[in-house]
C-alpha positions as CSV (number, residue, x, y, z in Angstrom):
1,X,-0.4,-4.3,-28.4
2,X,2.7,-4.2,-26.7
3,X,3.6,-3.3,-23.3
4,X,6.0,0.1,-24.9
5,X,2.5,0.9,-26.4
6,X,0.8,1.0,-23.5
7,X,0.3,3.7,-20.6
8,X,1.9,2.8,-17.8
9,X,-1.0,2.8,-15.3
10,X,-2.8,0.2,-17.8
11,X,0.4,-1.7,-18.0
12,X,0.9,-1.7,-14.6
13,X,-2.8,-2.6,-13.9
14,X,-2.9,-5.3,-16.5
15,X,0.0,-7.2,-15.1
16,X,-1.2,-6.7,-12.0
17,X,-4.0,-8.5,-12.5
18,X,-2.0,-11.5,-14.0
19,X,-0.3,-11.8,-10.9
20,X,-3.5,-11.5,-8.8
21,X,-5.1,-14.7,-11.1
22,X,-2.1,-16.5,-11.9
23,X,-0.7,-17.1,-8.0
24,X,-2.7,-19.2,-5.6
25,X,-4.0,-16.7,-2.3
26,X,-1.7,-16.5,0.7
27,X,2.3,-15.7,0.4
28,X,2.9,-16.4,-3.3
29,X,-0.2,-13.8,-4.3
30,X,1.8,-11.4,-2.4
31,X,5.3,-12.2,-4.0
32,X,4.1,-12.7,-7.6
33,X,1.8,-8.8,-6.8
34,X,5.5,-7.6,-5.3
35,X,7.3,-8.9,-8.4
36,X,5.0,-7.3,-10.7
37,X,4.4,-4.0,-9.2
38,X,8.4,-3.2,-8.5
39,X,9.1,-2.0,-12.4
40,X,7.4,0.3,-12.1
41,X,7.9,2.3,-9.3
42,X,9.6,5.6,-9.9
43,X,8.0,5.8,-13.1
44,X,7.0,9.9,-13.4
45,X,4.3,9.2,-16.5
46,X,2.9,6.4,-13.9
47,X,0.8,9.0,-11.9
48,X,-1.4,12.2,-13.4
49,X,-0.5,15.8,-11.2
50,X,-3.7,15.2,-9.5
51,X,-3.3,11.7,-8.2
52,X,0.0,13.1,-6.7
53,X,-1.5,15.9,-4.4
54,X,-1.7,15.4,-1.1
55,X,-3.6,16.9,2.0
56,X,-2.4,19.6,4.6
57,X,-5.0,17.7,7.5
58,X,-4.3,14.1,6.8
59,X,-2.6,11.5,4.1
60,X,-4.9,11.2,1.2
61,X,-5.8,8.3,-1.1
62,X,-6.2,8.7,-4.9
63,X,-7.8,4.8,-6.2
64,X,-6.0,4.1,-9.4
65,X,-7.8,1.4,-10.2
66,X,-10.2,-1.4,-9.0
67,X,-10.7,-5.0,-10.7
68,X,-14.1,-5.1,-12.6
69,X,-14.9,-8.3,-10.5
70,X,-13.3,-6.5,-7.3
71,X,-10.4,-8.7,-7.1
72,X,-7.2,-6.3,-6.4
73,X,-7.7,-2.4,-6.3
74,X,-4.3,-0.4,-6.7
75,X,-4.6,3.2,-4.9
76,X,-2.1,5.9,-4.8
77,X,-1.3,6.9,-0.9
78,X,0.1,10.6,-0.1
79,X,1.8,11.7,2.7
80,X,2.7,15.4,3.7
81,X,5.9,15.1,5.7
82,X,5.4,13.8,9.3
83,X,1.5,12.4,8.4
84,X,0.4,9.2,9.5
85,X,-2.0,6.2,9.8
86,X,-3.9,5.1,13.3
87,X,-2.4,1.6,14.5
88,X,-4.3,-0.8,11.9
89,X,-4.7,-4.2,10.3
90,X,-5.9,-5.0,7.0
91,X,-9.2,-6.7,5.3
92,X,-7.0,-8.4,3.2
93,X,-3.6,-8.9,1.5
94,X,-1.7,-5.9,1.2
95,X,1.4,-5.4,-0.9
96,X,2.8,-1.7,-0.7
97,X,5.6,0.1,-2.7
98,X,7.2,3.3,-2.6
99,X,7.0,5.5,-5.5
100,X,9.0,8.6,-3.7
101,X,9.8,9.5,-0.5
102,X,10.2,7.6,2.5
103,X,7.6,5.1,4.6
104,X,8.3,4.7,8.4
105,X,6.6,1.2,9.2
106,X,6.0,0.7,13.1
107,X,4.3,-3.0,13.2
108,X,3.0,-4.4,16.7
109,X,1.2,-7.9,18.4
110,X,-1.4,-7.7,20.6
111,X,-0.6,-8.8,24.3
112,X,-3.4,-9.2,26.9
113,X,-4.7,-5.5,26.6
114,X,-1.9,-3.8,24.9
115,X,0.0,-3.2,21.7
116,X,4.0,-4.0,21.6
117,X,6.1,-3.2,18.9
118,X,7.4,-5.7,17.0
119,X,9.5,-4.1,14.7
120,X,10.0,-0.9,12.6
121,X,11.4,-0.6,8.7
122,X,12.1,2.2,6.9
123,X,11.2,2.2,3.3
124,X,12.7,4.3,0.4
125,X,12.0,4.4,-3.5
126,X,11.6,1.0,-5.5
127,X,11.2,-0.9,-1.7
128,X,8.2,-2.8,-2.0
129,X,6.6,-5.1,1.0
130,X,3.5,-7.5,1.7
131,X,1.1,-7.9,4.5
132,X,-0.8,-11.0,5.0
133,X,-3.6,-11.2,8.0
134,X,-3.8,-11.7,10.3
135,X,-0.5,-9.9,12.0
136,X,-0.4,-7.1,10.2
137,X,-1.4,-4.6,12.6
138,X,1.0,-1.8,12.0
139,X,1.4,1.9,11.2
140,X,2.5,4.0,8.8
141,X,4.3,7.3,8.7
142,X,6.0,9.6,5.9
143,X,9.5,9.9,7.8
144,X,10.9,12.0,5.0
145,X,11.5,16.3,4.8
146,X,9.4,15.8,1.1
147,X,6.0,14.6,0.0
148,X,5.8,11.0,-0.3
149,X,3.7,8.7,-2.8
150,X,2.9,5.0,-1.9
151,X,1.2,2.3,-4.2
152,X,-1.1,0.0,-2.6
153,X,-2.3,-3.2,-4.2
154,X,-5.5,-4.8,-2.1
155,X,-7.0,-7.6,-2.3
156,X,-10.5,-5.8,-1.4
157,X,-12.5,-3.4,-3.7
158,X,-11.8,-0.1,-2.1
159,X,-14.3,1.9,-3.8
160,X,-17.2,-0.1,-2.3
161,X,-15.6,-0.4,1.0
162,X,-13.8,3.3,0.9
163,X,-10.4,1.5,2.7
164,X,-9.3,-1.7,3.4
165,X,-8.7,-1.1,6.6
166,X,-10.3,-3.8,8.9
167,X,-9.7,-2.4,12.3
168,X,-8.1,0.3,14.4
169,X,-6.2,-0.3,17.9
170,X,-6.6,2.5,20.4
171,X,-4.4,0.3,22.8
172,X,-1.9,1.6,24.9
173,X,1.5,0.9,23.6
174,X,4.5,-0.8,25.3
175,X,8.5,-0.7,23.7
């Protein structure tokens, strides 16, 4: 069968998990995951009406899809204008692109007993990025007037673990 054939969500998942078991783990995991996640953001048949609704208390995450062996898991993140994540890091690789909308990425270090940022991106449709612990403690926040949708590709089984977060930093926070 032929990818034109195919739904996009199982096209998507299927290369995917190519790209998860044809790179070796670290940086080239997360490049080949980028590379192979990036077509098809902005697709409107990728996503069902009810994997793009969103909640009015907090951002909400719709799982798309998790490896049989729990390899990767690809999760659909929405954001209500203005919500946002606590300071976090990750299990385990991360690579995270934007569908629609508009990502606000705050990342930090930890010095001594504080947090200090270390940088801020902003992230529009088709951007796609990788994290690699550890040094990926960051947050996230939708930064645009509209609803946004994020794709998150994890190298954790999220519906046995419920998030891939690994930690949350109630630090204080210096500029």
């Amino acid at each position: 069968m032929t990818t034109a054939l195919v739904a996009p969500l199982t096209a998507l998942t299927d290369d995917l998990d190519a790209a998860v078991r044809g790179a070796h783990p670290g940086p080239a995991r997360v490049a080949a995951v980028g590379h192979a996640l990036a077509p098809y953001l902005g697709d409107p048949r990728l996503l069902r009406p009810d994997q793009c609704v969103g909640d009015p208390e907090h951002y909400t995450q719709h799982v798309l899809h998790v490896a049989p062996d729990g390899a990767f898991s690809l999760v659909a993140l929405v954001w209500l204008p203005g919500q946002t994540t606590p300071i976090h890091d990750h299990l385990s690789w991360c690579v995270v692109g934007v569908h629609t909308g508009e990502e606000h990425e705050t990342r930090y270090r930890v010095e001594d007993d504080h947090l200090v940022v270390d940088g801020t991106d902003v992230a529009g449709p088709g951007s796609v990025a990788g994290l690699l612990p550890p040094g990926d403690i960051h947050r996230v926040t939708n930064s645009a007037a509209v609803t946004t949708i994020s794709l998150h590709v994890y190298g954790v089984d999220v519906s046995r673990l419920g998030s891939s977060i690994r930690r949350r930093y109630d630090l204080p926070v210096e500029c």
